[in-house]
C-alpha positions as CSV (number, residue, x, y, z in Angstrom):
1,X,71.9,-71.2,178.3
2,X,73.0,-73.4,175.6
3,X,70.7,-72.5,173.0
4,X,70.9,-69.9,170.1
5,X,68.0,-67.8,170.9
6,X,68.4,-64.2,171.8
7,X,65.7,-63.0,174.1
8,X,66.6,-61.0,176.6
9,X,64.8,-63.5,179.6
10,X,67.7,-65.8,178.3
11,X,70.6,-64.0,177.3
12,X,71.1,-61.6,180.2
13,X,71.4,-65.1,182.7
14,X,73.7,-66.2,179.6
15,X,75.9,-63.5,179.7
16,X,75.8,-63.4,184.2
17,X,77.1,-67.1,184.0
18,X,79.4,-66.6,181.4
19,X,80.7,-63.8,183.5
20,X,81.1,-65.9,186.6
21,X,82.7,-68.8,184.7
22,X,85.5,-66.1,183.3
23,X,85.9,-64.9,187.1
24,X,86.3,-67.9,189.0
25,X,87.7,-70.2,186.4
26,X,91.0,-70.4,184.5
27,X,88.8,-71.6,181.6
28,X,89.7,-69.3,178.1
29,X,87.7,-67.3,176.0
30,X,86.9,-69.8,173.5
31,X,86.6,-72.2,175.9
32,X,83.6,-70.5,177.5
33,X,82.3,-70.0,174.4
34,X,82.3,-73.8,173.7
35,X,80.8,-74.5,177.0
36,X,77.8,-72.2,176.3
37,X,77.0,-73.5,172.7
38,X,79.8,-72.6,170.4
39,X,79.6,-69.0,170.9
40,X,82.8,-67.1,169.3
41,X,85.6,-65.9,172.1
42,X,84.2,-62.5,170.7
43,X,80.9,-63.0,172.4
44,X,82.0,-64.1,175.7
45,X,84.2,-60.9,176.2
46,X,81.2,-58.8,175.1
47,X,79.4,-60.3,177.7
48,X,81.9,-60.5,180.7
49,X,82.7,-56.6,179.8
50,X,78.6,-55.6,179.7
51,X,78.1,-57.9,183.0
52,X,81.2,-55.5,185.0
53,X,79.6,-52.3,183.3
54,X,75.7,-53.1,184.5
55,X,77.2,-54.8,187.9
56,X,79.2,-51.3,188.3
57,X,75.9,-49.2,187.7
58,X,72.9,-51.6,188.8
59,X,72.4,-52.5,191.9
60,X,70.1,-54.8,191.1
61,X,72.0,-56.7,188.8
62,X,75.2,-56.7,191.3
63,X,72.7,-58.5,194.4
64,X,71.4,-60.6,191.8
65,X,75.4,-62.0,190.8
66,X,76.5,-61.2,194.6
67,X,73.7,-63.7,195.3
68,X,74.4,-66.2,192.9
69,X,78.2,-66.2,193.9
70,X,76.8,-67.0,197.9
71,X,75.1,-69.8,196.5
72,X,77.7,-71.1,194.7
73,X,79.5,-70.6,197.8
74,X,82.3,-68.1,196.0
């Protein structure tokens, strides 16, 4: 989740965790962006905002975060 590539089998699970981090932390912008590789403040937002469009309009990907958050126990 770290790493720079861009493939969609690794940036969509990118963009669900930075997502969750932004929900249940108090962590800033650019501070998620450091935890996930050093990606600009710009980024994360762009991916928390595209993560509560798709989890408002597909199903599937709202079980598949509802699920993660149950496993994390949130």
């Amino acid at each position: 989740l770290k790493g720079a590539k861009r493939h969609r089998t690794v940036v969509v699970p990118r963009m669900i965790a930075m997502y969750l981090v932004r929900k249940h932390t108090s962590a800033s912008l650019p501070d998620i962006g450091r935890l996930f590789g050093g990606r600009d403040h710009t980024t994360v937002l762009h991916g928390c905002r595209k993560m509560t469009y798709d989890i408002a309009r597909n199903p599937e990907v709202q079980s598949a975060v509802q699920a993660i958050e149950t496993a994390l126990g949130k």
